[in-house]
MDTraj code that builds the backbone (N, CA, C; nanometers):
import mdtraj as md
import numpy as np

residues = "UNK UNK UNK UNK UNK UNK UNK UNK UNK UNK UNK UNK UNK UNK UNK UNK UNK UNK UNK UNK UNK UNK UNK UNK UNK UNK UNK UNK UNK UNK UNK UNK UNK UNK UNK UNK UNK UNK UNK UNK UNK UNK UNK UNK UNK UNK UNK UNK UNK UNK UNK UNK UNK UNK UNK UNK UNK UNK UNK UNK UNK UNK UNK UNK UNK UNK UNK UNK UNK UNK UNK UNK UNK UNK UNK UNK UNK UNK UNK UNK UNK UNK UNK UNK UNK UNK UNK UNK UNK UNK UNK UNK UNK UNK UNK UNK UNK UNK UNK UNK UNK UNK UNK UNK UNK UNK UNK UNK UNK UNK UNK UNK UNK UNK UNK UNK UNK UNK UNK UNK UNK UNK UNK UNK UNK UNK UNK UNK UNK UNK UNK UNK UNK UNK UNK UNK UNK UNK UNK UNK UNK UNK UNK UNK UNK UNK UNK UNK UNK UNK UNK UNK UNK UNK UNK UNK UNK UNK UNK UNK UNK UNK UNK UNK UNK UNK UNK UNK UNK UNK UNK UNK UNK UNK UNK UNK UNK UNK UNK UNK UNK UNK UNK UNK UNK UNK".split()
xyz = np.array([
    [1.0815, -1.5106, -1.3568],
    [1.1241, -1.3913, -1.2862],
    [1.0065, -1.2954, -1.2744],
    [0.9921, -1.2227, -1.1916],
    [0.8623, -1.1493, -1.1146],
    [0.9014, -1.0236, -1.2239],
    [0.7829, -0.9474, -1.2550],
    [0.7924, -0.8095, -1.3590],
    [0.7514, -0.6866, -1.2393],
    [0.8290, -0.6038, -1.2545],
    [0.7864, -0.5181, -1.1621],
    [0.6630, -0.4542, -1.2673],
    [0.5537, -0.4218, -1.1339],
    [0.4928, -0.2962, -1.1832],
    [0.5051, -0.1664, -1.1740],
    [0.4263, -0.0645, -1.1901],
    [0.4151, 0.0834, -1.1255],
    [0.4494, 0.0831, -0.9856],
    [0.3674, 0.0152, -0.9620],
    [0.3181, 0.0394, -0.8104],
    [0.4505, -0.0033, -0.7202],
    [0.4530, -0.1437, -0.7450],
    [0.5385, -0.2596, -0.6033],
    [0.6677, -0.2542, -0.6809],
    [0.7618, -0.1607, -0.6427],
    [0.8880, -0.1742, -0.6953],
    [0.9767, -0.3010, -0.6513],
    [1.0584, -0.3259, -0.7027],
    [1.1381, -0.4405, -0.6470],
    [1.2424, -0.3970, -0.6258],
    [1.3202, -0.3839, -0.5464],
    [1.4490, -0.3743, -0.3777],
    [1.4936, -0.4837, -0.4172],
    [1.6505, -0.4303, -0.3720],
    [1.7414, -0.4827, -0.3246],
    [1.7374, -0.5147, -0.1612],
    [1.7612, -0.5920, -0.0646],
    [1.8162, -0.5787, 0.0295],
    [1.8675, -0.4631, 0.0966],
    [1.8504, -0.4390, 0.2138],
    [1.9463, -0.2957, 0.2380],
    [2.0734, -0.3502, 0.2948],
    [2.1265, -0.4714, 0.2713],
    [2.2322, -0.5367, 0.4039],
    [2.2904, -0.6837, 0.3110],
    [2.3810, -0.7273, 0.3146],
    [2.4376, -0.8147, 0.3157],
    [2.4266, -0.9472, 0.3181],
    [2.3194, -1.0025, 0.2298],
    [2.2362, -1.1258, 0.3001],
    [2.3527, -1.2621, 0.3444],
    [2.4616, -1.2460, 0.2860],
    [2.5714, -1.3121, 0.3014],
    [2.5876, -1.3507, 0.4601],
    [2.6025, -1.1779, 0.5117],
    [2.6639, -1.1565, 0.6711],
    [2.5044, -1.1782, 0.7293],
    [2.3853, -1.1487, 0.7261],
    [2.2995, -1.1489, 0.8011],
    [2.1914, -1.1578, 0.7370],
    [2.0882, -1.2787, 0.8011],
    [1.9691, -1.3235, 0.8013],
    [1.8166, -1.2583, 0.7774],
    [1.7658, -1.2756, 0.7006],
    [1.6809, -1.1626, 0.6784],
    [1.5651, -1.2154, 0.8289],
    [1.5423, -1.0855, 0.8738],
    [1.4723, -1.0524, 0.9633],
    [1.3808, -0.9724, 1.0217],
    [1.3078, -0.9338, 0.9923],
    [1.1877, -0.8223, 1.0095],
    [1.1396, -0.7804, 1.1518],
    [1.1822, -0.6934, 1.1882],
    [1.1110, -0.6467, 1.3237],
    [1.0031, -0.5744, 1.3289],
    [0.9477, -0.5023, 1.1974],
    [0.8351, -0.4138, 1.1813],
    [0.8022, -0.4820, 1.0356],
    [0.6964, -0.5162, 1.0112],
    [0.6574, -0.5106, 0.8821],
    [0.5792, -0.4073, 0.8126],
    [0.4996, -0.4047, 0.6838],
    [0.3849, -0.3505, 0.6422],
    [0.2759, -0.3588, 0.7755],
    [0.2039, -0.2245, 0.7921],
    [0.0976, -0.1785, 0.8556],
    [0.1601, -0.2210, 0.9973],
    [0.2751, -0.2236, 1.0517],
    [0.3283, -0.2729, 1.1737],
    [0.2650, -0.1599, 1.2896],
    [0.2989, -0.2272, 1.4433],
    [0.1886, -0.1402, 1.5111],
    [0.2774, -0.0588, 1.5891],
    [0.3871, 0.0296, 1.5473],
    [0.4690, 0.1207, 1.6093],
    [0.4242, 0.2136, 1.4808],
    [0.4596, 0.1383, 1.3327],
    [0.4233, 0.2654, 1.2581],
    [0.2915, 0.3222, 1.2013],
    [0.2171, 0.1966, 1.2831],
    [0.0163, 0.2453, 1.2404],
    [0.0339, 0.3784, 1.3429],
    [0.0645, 0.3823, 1.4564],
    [0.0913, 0.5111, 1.5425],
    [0.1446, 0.6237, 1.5524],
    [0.2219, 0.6035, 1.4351],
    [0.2997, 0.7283, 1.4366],
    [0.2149, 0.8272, 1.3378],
    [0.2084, 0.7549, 1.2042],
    [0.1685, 0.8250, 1.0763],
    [0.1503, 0.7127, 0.9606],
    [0.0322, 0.5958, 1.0010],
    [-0.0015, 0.5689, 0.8604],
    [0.0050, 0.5630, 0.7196],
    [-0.0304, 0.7060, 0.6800],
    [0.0349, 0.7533, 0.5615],
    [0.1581, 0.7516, 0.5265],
    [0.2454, 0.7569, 0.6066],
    [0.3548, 0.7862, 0.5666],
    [0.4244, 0.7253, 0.6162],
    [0.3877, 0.5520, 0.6796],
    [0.4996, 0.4887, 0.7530],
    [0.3866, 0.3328, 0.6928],
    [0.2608, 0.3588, 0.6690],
    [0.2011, 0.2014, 0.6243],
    [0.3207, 0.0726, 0.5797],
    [0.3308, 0.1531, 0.4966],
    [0.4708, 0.0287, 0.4066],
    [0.6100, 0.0172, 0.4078],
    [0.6436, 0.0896, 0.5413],
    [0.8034, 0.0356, 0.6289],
    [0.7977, -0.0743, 0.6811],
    [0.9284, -0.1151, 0.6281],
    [1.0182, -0.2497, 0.6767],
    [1.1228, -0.2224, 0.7869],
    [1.0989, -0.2857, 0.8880],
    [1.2378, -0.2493, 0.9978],
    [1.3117, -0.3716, 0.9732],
    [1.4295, -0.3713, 0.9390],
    [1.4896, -0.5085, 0.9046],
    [1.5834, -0.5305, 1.0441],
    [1.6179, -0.6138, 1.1185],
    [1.6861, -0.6795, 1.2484],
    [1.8305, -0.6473, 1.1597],
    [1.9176, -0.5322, 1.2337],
    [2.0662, -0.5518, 1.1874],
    [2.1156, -0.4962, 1.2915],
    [2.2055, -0.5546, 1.3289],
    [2.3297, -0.5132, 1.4543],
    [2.3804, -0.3546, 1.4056],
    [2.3919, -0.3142, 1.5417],
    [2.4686, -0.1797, 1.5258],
    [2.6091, -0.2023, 1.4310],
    [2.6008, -0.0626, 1.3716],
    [2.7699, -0.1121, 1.2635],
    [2.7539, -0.1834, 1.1625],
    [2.6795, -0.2485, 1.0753],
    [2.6375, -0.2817, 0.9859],
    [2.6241, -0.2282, 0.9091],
    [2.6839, -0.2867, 0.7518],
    [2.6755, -0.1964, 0.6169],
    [2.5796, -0.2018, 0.5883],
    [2.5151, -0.1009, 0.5070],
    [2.3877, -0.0621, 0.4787],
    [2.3928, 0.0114, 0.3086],
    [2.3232, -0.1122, 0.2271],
    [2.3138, -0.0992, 0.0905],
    [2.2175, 0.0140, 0.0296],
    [2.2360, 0.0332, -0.0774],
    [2.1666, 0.1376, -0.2018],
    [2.0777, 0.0034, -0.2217],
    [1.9763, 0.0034, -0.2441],
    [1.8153, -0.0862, -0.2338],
    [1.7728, -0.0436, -0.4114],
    [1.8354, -0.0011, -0.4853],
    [1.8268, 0.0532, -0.5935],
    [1.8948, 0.1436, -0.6393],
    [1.9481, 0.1508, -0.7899],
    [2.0351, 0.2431, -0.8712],
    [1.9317, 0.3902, -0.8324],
    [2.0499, 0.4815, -0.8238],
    [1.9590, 0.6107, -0.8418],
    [2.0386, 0.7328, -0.7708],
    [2.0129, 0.8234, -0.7182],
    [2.0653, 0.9648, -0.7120],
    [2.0286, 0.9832, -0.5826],
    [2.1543, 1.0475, -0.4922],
    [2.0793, 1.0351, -0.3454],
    [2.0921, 1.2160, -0.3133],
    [1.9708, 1.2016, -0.3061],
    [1.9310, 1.3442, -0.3010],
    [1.8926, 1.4573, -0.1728],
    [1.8969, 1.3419, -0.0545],
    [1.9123, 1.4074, 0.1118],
    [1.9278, 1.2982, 0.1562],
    [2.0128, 1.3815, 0.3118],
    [2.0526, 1.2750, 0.3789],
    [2.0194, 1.3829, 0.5015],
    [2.0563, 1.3115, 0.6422],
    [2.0884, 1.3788, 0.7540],
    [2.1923, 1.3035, 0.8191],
    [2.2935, 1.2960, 0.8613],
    [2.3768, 1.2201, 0.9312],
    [2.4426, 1.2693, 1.0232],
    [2.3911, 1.3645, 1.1211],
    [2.4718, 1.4249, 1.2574],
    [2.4411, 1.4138, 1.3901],
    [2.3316, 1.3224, 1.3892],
    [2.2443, 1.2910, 1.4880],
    [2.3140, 1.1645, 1.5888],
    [2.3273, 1.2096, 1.7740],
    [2.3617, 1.0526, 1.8052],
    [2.3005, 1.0105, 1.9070],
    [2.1723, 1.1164, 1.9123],
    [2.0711, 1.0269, 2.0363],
    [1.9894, 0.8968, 1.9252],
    [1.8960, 0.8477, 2.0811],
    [1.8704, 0.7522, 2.0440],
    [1.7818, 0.6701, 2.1351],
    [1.6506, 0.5972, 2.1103],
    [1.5844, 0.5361, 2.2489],
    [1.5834, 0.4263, 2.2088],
    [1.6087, 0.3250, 2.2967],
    [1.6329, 0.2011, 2.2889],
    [1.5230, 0.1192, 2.3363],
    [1.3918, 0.1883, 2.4311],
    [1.2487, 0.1547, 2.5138],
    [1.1549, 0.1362, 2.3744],
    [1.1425, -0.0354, 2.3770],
    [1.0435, -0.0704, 2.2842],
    [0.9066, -0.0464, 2.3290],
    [0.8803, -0.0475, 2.4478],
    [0.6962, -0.0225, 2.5026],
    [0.6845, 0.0804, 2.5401],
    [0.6311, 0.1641, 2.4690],
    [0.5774, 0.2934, 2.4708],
    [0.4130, 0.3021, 2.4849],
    [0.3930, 0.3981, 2.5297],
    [0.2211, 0.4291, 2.4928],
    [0.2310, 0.4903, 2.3822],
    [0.0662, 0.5666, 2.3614],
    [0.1138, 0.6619, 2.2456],
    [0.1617, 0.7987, 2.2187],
    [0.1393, 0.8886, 2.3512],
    [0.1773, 0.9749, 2.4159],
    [0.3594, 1.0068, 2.3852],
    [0.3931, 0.8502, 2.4607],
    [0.5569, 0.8581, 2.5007],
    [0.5875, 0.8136, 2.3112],
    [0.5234, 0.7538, 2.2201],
    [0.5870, 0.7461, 2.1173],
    [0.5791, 0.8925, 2.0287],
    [0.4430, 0.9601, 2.0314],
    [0.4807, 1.1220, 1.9757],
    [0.5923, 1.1815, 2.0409],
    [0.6428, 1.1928, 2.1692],
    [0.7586, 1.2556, 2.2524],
    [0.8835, 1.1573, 2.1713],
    [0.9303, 1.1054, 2.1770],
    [1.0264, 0.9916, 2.1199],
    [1.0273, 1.0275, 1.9783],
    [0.9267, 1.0485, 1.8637],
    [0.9614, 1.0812, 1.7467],
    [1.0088, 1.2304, 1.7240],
    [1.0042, 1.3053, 1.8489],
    [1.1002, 1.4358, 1.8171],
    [1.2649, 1.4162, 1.8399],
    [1.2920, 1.2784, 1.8816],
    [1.4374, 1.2643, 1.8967],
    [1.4735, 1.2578, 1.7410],
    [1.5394, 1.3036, 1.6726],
    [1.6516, 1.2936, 1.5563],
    [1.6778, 1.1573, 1.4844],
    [1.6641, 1.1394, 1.3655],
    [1.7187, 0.9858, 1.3178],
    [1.7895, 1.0512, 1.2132],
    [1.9228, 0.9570, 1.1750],
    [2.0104, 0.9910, 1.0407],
    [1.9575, 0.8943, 0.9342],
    [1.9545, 0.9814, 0.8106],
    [1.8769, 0.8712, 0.7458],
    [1.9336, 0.9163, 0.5517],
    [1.9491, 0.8428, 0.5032],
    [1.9585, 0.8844, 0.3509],
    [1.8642, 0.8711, 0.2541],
    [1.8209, 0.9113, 0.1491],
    [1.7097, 0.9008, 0.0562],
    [1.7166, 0.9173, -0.0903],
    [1.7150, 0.8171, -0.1504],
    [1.7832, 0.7730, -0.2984],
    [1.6547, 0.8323, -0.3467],
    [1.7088, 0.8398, -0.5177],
    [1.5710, 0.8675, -0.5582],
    [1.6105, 0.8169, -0.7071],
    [1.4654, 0.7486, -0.7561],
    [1.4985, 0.6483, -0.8499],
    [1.4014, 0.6646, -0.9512],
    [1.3533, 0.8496, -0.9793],
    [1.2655, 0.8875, -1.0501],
    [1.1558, 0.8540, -1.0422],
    [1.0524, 0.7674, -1.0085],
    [0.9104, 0.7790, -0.9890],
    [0.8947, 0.7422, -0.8297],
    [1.0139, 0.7528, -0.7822],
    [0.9365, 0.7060, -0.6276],
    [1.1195, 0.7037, -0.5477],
    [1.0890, 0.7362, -0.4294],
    [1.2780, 0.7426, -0.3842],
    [1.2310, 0.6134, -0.2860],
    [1.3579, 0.5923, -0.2485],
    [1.3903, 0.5020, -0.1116],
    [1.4535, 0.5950, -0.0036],
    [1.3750, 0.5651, 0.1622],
    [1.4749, 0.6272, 0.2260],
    [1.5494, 0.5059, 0.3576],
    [1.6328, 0.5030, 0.3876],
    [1.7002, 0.4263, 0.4798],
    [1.7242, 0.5279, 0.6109],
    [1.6717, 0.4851, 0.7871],
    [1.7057, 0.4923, 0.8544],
    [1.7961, 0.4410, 0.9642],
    [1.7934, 0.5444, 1.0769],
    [1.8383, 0.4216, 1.2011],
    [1.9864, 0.3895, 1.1721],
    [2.1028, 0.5063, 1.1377],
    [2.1939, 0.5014, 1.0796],
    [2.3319, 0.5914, 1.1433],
    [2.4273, 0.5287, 1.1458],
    [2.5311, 0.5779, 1.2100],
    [2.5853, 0.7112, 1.2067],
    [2.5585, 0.8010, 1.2832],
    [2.6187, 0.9444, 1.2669],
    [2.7692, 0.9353, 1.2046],
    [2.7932, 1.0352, 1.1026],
    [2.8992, 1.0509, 1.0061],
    [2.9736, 0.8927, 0.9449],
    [2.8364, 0.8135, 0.8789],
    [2.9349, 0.6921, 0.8773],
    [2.8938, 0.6623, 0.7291],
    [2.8505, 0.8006, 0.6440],
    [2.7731, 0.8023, 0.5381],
    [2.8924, 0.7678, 0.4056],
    [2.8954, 0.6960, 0.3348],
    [3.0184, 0.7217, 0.2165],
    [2.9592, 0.7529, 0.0835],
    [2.8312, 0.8437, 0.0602],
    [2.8327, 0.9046, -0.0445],
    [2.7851, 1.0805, 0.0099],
    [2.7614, 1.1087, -0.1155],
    [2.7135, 1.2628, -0.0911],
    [2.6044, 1.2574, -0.1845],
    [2.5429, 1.3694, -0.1008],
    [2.3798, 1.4447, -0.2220],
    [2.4361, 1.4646, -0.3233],
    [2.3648, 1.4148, -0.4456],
    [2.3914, 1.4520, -0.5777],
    [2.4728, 1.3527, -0.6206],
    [2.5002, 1.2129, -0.5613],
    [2.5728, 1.1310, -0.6406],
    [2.4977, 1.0060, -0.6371],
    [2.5470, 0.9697, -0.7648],
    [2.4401, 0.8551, -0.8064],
    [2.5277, 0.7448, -0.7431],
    [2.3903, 0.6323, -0.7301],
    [2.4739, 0.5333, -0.6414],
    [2.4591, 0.3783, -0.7501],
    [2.5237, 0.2964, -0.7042],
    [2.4554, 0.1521, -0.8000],
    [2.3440, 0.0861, -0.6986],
    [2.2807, 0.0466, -0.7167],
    [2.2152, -0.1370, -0.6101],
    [2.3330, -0.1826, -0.6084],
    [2.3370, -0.1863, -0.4758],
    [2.4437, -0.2759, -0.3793],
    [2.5694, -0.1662, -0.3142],
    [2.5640, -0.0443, -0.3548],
    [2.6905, 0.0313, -0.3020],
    [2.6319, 0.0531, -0.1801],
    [2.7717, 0.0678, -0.1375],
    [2.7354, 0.0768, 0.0428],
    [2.6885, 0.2660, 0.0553],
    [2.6320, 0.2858, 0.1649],
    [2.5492, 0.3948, 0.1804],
    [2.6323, 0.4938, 0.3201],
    [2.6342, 0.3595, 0.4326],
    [2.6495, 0.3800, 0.5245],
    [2.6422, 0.2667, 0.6164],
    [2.6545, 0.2818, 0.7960],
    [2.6544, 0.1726, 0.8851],
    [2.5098, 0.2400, 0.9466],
    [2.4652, 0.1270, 0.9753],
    [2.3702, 0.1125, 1.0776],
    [2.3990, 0.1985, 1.2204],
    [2.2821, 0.2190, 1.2678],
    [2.3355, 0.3089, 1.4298],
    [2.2187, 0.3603, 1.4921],
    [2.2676, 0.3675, 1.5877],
    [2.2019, 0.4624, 1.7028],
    [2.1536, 0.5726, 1.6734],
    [2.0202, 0.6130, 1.6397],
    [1.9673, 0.7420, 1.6024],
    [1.8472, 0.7229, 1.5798],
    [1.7498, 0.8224, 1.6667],
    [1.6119, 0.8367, 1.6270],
    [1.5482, 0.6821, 1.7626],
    [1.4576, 0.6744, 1.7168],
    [1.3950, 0.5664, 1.7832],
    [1.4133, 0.4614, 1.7607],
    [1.5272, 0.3561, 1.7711],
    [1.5075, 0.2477, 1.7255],
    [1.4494, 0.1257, 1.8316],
    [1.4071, 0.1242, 1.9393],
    [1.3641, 0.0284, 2.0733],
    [1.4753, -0.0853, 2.0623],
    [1.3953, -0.1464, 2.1045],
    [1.4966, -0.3059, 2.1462],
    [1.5474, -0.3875, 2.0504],
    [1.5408, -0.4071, 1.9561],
    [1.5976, -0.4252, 1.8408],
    [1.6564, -0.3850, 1.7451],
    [1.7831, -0.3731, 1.7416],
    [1.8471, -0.2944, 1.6606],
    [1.7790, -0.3167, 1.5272],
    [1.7988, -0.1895, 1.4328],
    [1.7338, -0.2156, 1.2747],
    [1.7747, -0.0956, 1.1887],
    [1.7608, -0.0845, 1.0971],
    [1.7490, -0.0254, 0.9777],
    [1.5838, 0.0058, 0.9007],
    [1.5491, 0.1294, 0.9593],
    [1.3683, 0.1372, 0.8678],
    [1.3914, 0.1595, 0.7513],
    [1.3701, 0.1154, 0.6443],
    [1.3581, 0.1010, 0.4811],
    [1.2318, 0.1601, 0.4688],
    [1.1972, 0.2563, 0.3730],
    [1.0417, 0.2424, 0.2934],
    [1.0797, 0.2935, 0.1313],
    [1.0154, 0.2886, 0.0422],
    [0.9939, 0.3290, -0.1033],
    [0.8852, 0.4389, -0.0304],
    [0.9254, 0.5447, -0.0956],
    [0.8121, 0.6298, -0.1157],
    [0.7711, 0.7757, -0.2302],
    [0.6670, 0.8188, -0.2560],
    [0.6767, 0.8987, -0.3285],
    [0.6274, 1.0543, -0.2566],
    [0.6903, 1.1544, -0.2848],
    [0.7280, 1.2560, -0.1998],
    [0.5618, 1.3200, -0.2690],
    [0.4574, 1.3709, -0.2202],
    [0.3463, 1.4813, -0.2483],
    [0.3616, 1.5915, -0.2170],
    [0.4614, 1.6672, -0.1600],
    [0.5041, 1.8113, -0.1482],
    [0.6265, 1.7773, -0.0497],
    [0.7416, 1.8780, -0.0733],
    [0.8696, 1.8581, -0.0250],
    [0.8658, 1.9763, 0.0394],
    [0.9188, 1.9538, 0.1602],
    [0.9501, 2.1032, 0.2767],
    [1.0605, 2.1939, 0.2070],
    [1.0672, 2.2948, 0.2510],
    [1.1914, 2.3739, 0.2397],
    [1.3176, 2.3309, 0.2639],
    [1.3030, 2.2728, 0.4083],
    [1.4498, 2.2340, 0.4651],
    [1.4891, 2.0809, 0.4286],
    [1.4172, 2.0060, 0.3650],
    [1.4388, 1.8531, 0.3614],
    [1.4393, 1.7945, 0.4342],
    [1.4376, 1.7949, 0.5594],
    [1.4216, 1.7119, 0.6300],
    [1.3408, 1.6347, 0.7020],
    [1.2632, 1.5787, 0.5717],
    [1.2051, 1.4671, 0.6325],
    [1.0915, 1.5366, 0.6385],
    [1.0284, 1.6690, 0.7117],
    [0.9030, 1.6929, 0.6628],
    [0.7800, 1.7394, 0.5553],
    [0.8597, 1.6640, 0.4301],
    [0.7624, 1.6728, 0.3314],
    [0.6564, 1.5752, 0.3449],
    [0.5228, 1.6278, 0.3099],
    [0.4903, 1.4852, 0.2644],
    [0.4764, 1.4042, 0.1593],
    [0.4725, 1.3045, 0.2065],
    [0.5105, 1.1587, 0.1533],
    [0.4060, 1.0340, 0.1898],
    [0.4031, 0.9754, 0.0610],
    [0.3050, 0.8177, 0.1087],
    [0.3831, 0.7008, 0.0693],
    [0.4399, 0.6548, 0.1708],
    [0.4752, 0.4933, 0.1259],
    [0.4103, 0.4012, 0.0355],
    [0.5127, 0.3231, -0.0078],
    [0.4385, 0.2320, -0.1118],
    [0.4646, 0.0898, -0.1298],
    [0.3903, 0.0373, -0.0806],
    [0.4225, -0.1450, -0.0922],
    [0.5409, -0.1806, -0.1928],
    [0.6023, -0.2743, -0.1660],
    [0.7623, -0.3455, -0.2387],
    [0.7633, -0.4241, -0.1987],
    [0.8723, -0.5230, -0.2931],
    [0.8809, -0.6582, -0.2845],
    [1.0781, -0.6400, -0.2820],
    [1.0920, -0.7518, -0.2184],
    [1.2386, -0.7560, -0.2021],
    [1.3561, -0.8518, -0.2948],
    [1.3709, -0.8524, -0.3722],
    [1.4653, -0.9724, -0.4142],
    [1.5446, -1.0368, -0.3233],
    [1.6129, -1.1636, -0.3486],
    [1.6536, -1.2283, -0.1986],
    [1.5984, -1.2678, -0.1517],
    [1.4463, -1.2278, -0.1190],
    [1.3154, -1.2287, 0.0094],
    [1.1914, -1.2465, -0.0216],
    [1.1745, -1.4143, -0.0565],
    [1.0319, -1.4046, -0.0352],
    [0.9122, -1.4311, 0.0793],
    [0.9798, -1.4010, 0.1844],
    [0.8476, -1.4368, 0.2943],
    [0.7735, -1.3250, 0.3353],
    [0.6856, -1.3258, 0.3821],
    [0.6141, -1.2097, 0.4437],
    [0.6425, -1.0607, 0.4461],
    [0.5893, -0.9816, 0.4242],
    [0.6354, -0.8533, 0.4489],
    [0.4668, -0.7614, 0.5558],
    [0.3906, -0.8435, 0.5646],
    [0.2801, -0.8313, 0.6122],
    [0.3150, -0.8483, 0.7985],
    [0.3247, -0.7227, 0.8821],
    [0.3083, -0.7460, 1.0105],
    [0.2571, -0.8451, 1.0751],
    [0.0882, -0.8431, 1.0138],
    [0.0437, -0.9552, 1.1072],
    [0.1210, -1.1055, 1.0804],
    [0.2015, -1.1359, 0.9987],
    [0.2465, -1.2741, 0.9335],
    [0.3497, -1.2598, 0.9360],
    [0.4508, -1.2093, 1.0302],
    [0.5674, -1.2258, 1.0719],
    [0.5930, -1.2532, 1.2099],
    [0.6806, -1.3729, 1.2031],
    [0.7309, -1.3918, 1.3333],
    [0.9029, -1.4406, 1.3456],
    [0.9687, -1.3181, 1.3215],
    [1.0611, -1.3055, 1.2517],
    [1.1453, -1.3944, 1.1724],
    [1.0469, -1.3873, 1.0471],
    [1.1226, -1.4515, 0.9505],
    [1.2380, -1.4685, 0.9350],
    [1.3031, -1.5734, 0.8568],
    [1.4770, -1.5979, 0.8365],
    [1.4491, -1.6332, 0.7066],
])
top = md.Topology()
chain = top.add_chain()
for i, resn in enumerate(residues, 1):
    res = top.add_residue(resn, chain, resSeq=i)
    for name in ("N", "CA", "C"):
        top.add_atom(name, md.element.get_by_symbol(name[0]), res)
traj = md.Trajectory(xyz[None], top)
């Protein structure tokens, strides 16, 4: 059995491997999120899940913001880079566990389809919420996953603190998590 370190936490799944196939539409250093923000998107996973899809706690821990009121949404995977800064001011609903040295946050998530609240601790494996329409997701429906550790937190929480992602490994999942070496794995 693999030992976690500091660094590469080990995840749960965010989904059901039962109901659906593991599938990666963005990996590590992927080239939607080298464009956006590097820092703070290097080590997102976009996992392939149908709209409406349950969407797991990726680890025990305390979920400490969420946003879930959001129901736009762009579905245009080819962007320049121009049209992808315009596109990341659209809204995503998203929740964010936190598991004491580093949180998880889950996007790309169904407006009001959340079944916990801030301030409640969750297990690995409780459901969070459904998958959805919100924020940028292009042509492939998904769920963005990252581990990250917060370096200064905004006032309002949302989402603009910063933060640096951090490489993880998945239980369930050992193939690729490396962009260039995916071609969507199963």
């Amino acid at each position: 059995m693999a030992h976690e370190s500091f660094d590469v936490p080990i995840l749960g799944l965010p989904f059901q491997r039962s109901r659906h196939p593991v599938q990666i539409a963005q990996g590590f250093h992927g080239p939607y999120h080298r464009h956006i923000d590097p820092l703070r998107l290097d080590y997102a996973v976009d996992f392939a899940l149908p709209f409406g899809s349950i969407v797991l706690a990726m680890r025990s821990g305390v979920v400490r913001a969420m946003v879930m009121h959001f129901d736009s949404y762009s579905p245009v995977a080819d962007l320049d880079i121009q049209q992808i800064q315009r596109v990341m001011n659209m809204q995503t609903n998203w929740i964010m566990v936190d598991h004491g040295s580093f949180q998880t946050m889950i996007a790309h998530l169904e407006k009001g389809s959340e079944r916990v609240r801030v301030g409640q601790r969750v297990d690995q494996g409780k459901m969070l919420a459904r998958s959805g329409r919100s924020g940028w997701v292009g042509d492939i429906p998904n769920v963005h996953v990252q581990a990250q550790r917060l370096m200064s937190i905004s006032d309002d929480m949302n989402g603009n603190g910063q933060i640096m992602t951090l490489p993880v490994c998945f239980s369930g999942y050992d193939g690729p998590l490396e962009h260039s070496e995916i071609v969507c794995h199963s």
